[in-house]
LUMKE-752788 format. One record per atom (N, C-alpha, C): residue number from 1; residue in one letter; atom name; x, y, z. Coordinates in nm, 3 decimals, m for minus. Atoms other than C-alpha are relative to their C-alpha. Layout:
BEGIN
<pt NUM; A; CA; <X; Y; Z>>
...
This chain:
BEGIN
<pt 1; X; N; <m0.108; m0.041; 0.086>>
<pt 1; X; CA; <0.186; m1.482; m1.355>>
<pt 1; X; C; <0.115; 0.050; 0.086>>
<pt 2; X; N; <m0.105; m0.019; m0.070>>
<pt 2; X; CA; <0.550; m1.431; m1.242>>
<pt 2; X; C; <0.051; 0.084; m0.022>>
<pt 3; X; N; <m0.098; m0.104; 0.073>>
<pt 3; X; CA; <0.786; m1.139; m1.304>>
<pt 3; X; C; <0.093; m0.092; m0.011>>
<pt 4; X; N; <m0.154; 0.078; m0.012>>
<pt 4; X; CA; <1.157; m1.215; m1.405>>
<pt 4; X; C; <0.060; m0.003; 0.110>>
<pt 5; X; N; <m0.089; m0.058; m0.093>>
<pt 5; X; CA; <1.292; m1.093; m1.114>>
<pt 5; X; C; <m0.055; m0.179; 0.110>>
<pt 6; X; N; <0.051; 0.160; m0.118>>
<pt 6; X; CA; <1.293; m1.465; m0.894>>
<pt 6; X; C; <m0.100; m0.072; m0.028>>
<pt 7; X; N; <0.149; 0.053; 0.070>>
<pt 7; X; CA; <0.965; m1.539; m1.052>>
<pt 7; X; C; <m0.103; 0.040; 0.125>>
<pt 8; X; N; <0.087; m0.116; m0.095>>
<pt 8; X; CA; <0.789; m1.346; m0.765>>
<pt 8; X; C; <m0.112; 0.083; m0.086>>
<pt 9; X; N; <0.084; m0.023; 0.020>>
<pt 9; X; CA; <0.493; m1.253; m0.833>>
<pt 9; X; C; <m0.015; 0.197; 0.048>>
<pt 10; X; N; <m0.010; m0.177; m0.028>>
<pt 10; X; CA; <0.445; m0.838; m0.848>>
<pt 10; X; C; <m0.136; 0.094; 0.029>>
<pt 11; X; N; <0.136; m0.069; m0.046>>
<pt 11; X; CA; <0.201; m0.605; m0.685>>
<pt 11; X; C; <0.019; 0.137; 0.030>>
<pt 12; X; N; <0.018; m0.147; m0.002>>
<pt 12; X; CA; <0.150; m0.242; m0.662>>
<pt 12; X; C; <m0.133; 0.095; 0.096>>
<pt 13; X; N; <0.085; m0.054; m0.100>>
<pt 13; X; CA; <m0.024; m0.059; m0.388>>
<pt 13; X; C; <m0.023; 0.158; m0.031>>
<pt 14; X; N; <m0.036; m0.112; 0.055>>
<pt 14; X; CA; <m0.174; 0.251; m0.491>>
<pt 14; X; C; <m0.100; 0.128; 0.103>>
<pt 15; X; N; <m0.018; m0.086; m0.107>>
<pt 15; X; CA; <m0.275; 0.563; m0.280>>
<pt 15; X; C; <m0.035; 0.140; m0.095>>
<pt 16; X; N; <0.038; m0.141; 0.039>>
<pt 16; X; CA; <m0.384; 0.947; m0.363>>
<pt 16; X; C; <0.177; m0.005; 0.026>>
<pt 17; X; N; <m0.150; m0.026; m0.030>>
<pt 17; X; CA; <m0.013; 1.051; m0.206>>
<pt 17; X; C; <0.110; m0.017; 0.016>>
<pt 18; X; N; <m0.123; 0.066; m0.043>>
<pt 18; X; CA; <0.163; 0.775; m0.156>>
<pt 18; X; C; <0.078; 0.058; 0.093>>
<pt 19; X; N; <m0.080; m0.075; m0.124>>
<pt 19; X; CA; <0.239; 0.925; 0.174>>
<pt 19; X; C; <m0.024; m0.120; 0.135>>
<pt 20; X; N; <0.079; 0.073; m0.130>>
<pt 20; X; CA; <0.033; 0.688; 0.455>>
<pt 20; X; C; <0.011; m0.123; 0.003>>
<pt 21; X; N; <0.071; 0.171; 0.018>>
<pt 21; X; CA; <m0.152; 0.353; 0.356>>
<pt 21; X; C; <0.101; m0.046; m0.090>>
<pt 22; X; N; <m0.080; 0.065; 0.092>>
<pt 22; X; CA; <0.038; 0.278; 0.035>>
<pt 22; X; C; <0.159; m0.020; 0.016>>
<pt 23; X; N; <m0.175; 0.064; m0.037>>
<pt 23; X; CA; <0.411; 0.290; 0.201>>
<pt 23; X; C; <m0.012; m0.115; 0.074>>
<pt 24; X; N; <0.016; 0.130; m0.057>>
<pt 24; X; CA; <0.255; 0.085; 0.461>>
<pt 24; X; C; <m0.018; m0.141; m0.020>>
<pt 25; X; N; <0.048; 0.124; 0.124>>
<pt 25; X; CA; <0.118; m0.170; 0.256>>
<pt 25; X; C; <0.119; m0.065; m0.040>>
<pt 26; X; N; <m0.122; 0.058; 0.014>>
<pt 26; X; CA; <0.441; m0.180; 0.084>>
<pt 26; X; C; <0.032; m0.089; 0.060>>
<pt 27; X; N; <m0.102; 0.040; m0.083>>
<pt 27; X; CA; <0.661; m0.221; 0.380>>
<pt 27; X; C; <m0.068; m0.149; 0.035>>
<pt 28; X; N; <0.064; 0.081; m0.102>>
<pt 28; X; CA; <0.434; m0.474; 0.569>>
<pt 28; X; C; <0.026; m0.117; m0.140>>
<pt 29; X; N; <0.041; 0.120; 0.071>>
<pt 29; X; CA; <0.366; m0.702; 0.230>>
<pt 29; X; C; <0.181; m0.037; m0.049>>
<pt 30; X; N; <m0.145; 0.006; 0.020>>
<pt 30; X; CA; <0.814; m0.668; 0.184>>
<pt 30; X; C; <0.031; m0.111; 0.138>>
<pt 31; X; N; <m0.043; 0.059; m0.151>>
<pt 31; X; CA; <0.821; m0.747; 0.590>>
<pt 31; X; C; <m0.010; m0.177; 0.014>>
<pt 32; X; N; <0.085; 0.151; m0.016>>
<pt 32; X; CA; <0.579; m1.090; 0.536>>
<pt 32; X; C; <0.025; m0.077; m0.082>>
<pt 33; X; N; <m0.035; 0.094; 0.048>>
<pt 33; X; CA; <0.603; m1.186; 0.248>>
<pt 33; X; C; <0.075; 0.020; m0.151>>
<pt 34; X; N; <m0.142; m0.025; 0.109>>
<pt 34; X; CA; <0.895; m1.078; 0.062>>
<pt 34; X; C; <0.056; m0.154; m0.094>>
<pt 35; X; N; <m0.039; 0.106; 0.025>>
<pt 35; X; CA; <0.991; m1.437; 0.016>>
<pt 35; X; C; <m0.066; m0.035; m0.180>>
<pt 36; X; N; <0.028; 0.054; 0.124>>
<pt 36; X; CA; <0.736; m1.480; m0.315>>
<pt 36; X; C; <m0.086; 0.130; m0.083>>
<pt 37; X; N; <0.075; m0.084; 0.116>>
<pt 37; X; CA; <0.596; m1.109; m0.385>>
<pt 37; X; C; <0.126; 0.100; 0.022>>
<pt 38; X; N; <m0.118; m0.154; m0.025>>
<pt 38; X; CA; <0.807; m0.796; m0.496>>
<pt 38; X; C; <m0.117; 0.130; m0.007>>
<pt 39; X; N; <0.126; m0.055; m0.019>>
<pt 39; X; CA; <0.591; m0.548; m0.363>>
<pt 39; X; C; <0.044; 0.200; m0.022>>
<pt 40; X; N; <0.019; m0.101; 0.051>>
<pt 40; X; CA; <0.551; m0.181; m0.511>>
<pt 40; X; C; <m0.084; 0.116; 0.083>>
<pt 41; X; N; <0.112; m0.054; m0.004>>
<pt 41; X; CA; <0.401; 0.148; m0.417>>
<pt 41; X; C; <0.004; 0.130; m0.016>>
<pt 42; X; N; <0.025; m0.145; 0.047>>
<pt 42; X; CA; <0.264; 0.488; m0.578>>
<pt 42; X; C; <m0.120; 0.090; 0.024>>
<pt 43; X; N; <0.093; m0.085; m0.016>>
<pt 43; X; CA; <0.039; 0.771; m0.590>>
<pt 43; X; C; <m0.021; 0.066; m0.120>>
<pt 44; X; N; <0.014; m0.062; 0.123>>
<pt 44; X; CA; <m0.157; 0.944; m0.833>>
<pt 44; X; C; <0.066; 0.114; 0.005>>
<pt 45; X; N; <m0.096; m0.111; m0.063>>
<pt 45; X; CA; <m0.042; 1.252; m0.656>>
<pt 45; X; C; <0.084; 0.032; 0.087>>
<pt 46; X; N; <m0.080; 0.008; m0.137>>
<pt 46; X; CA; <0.238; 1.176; m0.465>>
<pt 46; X; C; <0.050; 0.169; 0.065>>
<pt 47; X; N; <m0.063; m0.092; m0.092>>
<pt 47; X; CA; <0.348; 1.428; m0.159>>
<pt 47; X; C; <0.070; m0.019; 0.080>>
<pt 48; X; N; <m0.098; 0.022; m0.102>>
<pt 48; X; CA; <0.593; 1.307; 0.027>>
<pt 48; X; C; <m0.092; m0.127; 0.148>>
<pt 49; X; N; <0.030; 0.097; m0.121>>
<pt 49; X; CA; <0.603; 1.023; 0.310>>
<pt 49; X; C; <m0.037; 0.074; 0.147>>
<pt 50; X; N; <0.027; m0.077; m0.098>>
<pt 50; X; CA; <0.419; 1.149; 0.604>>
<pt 50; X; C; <0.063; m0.041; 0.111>>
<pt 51; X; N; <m0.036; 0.042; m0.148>>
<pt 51; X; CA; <0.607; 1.150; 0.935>>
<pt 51; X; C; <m0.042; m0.065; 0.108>>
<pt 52; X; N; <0.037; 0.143; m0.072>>
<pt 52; X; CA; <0.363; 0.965; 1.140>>
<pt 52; X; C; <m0.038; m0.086; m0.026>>
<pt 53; X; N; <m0.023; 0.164; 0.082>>
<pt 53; X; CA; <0.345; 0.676; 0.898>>
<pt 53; X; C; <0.135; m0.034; 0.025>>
<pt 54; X; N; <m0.150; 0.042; m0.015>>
<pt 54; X; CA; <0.715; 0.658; 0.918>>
<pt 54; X; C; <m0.006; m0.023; 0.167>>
<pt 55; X; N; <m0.001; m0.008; m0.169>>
<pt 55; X; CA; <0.688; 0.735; 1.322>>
<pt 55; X; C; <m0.113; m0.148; 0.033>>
<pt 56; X; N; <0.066; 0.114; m0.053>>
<pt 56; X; CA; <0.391; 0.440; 1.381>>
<pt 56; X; C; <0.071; m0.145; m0.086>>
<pt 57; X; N; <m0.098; 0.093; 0.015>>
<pt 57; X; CA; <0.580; 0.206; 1.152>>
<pt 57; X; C; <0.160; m0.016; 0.085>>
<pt 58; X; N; <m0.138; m0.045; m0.105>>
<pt 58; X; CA; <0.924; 0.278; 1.358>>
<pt 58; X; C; <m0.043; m0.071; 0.171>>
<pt 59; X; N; <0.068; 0.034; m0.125>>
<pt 59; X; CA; <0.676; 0.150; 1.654>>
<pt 59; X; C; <m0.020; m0.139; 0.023>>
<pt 60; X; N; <m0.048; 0.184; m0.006>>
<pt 60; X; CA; <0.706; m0.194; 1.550>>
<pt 60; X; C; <0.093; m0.053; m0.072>>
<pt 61; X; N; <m0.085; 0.035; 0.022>>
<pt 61; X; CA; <1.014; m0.213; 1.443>>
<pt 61; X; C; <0.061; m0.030; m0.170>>
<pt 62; X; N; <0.006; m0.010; 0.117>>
<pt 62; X; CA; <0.959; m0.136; 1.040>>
<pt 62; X; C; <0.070; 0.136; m0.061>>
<pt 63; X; N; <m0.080; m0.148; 0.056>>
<pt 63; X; CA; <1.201; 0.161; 0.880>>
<pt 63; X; C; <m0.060; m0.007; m0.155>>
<pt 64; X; N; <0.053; m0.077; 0.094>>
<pt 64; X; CA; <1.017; 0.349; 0.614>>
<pt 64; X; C; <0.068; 0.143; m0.001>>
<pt 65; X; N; <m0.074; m0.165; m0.023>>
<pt 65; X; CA; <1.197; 0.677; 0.707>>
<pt 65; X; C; <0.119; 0.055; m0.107>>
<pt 66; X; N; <m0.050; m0.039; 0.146>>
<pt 66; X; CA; <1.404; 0.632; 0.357>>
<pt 66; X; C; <m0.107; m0.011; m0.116>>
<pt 67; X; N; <0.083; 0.010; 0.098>>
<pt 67; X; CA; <1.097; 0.557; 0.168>>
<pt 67; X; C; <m0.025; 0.132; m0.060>>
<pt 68; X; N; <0.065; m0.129; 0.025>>
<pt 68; X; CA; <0.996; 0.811; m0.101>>
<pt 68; X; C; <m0.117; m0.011; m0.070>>
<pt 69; X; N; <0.157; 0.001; 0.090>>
<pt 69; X; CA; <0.643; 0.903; m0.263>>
<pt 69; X; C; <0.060; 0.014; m0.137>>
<pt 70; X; N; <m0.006; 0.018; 0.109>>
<pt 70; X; CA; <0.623; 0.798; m0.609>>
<pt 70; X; C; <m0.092; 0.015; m0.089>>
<pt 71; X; N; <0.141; m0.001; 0.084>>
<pt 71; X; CA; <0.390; 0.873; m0.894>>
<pt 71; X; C; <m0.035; m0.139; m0.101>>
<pt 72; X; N; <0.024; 0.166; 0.072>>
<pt 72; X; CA; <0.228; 0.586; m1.078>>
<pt 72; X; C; <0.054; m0.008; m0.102>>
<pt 73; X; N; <m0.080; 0.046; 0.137>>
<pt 73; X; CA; <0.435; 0.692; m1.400>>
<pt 73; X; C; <0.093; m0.056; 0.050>>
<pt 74; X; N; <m0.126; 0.062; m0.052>>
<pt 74; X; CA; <0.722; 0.570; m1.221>>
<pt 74; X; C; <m0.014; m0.137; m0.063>>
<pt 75; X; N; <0.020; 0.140; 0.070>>
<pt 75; X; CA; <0.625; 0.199; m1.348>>
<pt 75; X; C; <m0.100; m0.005; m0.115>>
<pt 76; X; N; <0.010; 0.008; 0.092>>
<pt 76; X; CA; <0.516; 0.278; m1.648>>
<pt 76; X; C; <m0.022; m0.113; m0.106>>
<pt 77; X; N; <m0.046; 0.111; 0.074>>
<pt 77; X; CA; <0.694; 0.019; m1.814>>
<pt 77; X; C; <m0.012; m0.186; 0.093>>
<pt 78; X; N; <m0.055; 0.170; m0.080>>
<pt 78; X; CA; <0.689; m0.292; m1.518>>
<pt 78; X; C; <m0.161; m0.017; m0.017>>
<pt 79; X; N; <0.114; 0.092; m0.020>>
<pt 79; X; CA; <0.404; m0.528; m1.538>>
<pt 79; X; C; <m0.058; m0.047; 0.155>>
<pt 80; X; N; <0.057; 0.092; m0.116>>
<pt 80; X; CA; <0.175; m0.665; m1.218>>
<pt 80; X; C; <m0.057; m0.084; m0.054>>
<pt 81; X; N; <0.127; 0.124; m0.044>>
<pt 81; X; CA; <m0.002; m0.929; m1.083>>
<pt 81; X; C; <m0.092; 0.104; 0.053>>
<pt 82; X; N; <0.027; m0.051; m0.101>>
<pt 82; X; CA; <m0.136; m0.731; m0.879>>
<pt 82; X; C; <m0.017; 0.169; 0.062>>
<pt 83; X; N; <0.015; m0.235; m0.043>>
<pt 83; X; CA; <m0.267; m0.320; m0.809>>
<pt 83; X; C; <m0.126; m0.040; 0.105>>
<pt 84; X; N; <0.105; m0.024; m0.114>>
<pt 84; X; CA; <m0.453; m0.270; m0.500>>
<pt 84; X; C; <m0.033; 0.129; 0.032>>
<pt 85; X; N; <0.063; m0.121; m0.097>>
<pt 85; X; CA; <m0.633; 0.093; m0.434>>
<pt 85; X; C; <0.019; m0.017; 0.117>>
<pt 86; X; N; <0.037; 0.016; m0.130>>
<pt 86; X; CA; <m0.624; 0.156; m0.100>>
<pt 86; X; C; <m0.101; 0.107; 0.047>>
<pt 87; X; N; <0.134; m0.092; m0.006>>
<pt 87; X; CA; <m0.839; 0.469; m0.132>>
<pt 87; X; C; <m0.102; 0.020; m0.098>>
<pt 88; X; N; <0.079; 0.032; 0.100>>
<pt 88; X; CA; <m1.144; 0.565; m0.306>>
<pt 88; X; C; <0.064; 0.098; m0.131>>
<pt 89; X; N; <m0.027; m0.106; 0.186>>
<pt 89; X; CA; <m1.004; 0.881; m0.549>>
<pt 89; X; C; <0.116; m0.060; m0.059>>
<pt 90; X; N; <m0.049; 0.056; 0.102>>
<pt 90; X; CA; <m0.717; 0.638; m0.646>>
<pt 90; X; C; <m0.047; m0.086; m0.037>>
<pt 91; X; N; <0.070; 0.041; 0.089>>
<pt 91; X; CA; <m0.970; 0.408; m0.745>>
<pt 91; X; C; <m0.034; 0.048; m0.107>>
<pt 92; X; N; <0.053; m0.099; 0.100>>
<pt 92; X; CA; <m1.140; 0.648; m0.964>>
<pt 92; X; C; <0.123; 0.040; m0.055>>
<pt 93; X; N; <m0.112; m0.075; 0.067>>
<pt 93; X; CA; <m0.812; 0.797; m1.064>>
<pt 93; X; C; <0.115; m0.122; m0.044>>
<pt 94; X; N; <m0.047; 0.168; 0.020>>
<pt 94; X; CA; <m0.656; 0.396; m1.138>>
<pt 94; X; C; <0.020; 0.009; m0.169>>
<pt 95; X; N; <m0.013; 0.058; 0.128>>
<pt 95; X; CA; <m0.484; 0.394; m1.477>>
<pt 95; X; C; <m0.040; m0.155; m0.029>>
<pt 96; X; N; <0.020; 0.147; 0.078>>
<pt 96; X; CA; <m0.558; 0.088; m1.712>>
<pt 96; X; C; <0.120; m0.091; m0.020>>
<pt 97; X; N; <m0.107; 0.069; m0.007>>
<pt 97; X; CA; <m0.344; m0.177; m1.669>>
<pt 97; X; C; <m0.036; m0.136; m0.063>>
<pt 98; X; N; <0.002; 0.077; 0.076>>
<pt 98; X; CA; <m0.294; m0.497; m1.860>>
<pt 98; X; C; <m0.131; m0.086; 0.020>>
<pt 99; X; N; <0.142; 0.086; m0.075>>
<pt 99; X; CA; <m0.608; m0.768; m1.829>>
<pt 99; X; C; <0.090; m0.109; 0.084>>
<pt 100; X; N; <m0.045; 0.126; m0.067>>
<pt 100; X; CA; <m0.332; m1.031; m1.730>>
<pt 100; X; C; <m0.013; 0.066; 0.169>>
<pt 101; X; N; <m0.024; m0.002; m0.065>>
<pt 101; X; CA; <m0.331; m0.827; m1.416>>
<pt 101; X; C; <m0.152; 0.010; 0.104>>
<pt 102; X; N; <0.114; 0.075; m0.072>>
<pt 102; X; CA; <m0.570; m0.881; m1.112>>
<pt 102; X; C; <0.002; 0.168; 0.080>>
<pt 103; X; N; <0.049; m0.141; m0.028>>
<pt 103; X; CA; <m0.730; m0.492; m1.024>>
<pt 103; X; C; <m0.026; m0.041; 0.135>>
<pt 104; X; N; <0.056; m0.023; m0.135>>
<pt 104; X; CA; <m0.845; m0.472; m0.627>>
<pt 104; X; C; <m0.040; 0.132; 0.061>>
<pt 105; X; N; <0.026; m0.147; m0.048>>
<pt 105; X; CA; <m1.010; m0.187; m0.443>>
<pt 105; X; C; <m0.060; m0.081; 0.180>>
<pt 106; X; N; <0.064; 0.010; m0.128>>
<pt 106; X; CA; <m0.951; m0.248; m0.078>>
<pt 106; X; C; <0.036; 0.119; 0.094>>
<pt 107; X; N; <m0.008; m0.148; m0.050>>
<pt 107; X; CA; <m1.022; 0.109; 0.080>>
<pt 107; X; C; <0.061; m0.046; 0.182>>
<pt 108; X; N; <m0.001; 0.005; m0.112>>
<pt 108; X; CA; <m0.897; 0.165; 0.428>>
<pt 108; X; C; <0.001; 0.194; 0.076>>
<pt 109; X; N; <0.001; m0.188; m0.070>>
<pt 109; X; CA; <m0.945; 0.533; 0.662>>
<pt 109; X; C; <0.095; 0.039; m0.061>>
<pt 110; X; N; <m0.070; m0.099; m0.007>>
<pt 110; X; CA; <m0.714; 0.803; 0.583>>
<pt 110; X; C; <0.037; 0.050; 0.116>>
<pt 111; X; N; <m0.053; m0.091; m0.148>>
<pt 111; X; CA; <m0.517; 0.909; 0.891>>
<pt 111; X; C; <0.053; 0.112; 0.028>>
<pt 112; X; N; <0.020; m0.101; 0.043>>
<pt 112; X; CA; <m0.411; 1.240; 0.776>>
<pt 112; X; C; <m0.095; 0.062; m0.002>>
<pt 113; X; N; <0.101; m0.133; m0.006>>
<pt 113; X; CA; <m0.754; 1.382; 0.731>>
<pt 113; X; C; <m0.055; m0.048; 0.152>>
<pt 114; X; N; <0.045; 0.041; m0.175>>
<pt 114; X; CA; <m0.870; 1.161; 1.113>>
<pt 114; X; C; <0.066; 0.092; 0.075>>
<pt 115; X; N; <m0.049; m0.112; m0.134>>
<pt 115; X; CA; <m0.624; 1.321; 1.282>>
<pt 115; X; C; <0.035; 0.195; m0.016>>
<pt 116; X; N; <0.048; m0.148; m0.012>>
<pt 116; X; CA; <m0.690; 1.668; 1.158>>
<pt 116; X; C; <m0.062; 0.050; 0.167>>
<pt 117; X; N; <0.044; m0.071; m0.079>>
<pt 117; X; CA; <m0.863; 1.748; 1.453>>
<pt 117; X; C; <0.013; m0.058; 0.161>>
<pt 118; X; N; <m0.080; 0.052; m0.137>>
<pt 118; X; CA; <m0.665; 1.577; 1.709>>
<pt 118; X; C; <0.030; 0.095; 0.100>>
<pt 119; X; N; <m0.055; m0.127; m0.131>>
<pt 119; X; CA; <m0.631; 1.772; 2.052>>
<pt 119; X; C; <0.184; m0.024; 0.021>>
<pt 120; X; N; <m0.154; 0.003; m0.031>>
<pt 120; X; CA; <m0.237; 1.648; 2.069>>
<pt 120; X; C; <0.031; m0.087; m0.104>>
<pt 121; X; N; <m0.060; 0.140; 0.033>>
<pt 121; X; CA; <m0.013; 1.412; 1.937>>
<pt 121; X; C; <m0.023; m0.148; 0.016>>
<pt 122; X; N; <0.048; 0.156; m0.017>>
<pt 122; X; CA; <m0.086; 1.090; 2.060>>
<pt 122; X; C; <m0.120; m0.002; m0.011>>
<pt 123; X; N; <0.135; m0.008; 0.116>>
<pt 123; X; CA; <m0.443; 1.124; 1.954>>
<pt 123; X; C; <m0.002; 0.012; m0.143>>
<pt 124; X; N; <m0.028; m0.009; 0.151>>
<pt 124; X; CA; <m0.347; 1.206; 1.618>>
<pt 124; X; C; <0.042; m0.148; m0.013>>
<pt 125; X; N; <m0.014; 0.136; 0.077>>
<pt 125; X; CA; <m0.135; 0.892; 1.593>>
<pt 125; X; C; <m0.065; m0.109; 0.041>>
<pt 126; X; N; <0.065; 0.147; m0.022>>
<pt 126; X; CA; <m0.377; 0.649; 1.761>>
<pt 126; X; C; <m0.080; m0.004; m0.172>>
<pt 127; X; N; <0.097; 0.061; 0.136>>
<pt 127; X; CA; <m0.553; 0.701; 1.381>>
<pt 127; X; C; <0.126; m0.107; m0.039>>
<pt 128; X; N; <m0.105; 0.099; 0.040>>
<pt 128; X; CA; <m0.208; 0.578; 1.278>>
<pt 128; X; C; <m0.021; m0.094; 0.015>>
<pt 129; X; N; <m0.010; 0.084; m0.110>>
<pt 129; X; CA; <m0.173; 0.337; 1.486>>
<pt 129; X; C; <m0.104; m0.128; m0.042>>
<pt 130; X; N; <0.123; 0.083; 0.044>>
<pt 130; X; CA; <m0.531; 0.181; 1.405>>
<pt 130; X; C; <m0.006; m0.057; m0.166>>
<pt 131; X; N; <m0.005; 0.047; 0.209>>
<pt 131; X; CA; <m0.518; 0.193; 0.995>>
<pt 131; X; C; <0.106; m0.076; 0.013>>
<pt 132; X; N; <m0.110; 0.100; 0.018>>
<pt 132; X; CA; <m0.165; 0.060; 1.055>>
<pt 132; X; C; <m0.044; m0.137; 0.036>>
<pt 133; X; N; <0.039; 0.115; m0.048>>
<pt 133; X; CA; <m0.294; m0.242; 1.239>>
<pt 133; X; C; <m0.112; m0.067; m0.107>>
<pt 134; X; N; <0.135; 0.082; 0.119>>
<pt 134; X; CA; <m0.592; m0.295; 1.002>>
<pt 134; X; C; <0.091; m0.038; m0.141>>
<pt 135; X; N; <m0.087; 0.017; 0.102>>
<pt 135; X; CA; <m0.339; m0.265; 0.692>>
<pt 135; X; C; <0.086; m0.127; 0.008>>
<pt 136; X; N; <m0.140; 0.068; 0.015>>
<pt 136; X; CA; <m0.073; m0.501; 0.851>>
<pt 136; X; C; <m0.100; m0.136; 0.019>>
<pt 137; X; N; <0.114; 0.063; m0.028>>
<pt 137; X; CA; <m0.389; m0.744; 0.943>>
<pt 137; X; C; <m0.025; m0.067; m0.148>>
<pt 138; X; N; <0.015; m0.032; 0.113>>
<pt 138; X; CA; <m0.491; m0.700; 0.570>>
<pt 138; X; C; <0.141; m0.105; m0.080>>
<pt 139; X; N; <m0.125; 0.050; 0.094>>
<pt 139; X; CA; <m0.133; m0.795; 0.429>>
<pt 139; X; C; <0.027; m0.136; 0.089>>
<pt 140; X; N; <0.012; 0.126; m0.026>>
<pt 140; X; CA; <m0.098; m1.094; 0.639>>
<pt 140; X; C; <m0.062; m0.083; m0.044>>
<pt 141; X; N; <0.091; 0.092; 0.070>>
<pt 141; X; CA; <m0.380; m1.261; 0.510>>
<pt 141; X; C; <0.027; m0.020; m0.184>>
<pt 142; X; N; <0.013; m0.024; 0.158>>
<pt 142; X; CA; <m0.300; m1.130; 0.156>>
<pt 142; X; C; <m0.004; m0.116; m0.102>>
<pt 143; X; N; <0.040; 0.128; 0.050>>
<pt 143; X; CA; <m0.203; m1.484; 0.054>>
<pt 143; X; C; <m0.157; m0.055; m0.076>>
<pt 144; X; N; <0.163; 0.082; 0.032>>
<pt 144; X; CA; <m0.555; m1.635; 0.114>>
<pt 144; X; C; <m0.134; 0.111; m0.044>>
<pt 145; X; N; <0.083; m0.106; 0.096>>
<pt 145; X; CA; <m0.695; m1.292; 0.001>>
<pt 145; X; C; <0.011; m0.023; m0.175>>
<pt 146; X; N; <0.004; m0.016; 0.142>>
<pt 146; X; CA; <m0.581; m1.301; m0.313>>
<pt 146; X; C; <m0.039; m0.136; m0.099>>
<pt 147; X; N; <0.078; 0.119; 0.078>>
<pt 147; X; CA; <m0.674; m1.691; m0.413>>
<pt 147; X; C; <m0.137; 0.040; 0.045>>
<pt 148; X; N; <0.128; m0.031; 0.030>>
<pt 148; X; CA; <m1.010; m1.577; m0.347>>
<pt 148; X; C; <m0.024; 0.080; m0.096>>
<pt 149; X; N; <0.057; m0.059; 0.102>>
<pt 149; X; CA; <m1.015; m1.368; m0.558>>
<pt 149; X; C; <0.074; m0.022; m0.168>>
<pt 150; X; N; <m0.043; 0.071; 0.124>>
<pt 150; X; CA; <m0.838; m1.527; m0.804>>
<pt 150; X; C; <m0.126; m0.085; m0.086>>
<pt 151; X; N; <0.056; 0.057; 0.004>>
<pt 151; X; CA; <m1.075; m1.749; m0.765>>
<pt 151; X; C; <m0.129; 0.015; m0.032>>
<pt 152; X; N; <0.090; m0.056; 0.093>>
<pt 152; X; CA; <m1.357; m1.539; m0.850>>
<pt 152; X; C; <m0.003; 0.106; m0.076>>
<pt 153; X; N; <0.001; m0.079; 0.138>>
<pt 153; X; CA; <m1.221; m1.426; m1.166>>
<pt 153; X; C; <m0.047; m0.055; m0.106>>
């Protein structure tokens, strides 16, 4: 199913804080493949964009540093294709959304609570660093991710 908007297909990345994974997600699935999705992203409880999500995106050349955390009423009213969890309590915490749309729960670490107990800085953001890479990994493929699972709907 298409939105109006270009006939782009719409997806929503969703997140406890919409601070970390779910901007990333965003940005990365805007970066790749902007061309045929318009890509979304909230939190059940948003808190603000965390600085070394913005700082390890900034590391390959991706500006998130205007992005803001959003709560999932924010789209209320817009339709997906497409909601992806990226953690488990916004699974569990995952409003009901239309049947036309295609649910996903693909968890990835939390780098916020990893680098809790980081001896410095650059230990802290190698968690970054790592989820970012698995995430941007993740959204590359998303394409041939998502006819699979289209495919076993």
């Amino acid at each position: 199913m298409h939105s109006e908007k270009e006939g782009k297909k719409r997806i929503l990345f969703l997140c406890t804080g919409n601070a970390c994974r779910s901007q990333m997600a965003e940005a990365f699935a805007r970066h790749y493949h902007g061309d045929w999705l318009e890509a979304y992203s909230a939190g059940v409880s948003p808190h603000g964009v965390d600085p070394r999500a913005i700082k390890a995106m900034a590391e390959i050349g991706i500006d998130i540093s205007t992005n803001q955390s959003k709560p999932i009423e924010t789209f209320d009213d817009m339709e997906f294709d497409y909601v992806i969890t990226l953690c488990d309590s916004a699974a569990k915490a995952c409003p009901v959304f239309p049947a036309k749309t295609l649910y996903l729960h693909v968890p990835f670490d939390d780098p916020p609570i990893l680098a809790m107990n980081a001896t410095d800085e650059e230990e802290a953001m190698e968690h970054y660093r790592r989820v970012r890479e698995q995430i941007k990994d993740f959204i590359r493929d998303l394409p041939s991710f998502l006819r699979r699972q289209e495919g076993n709907g």
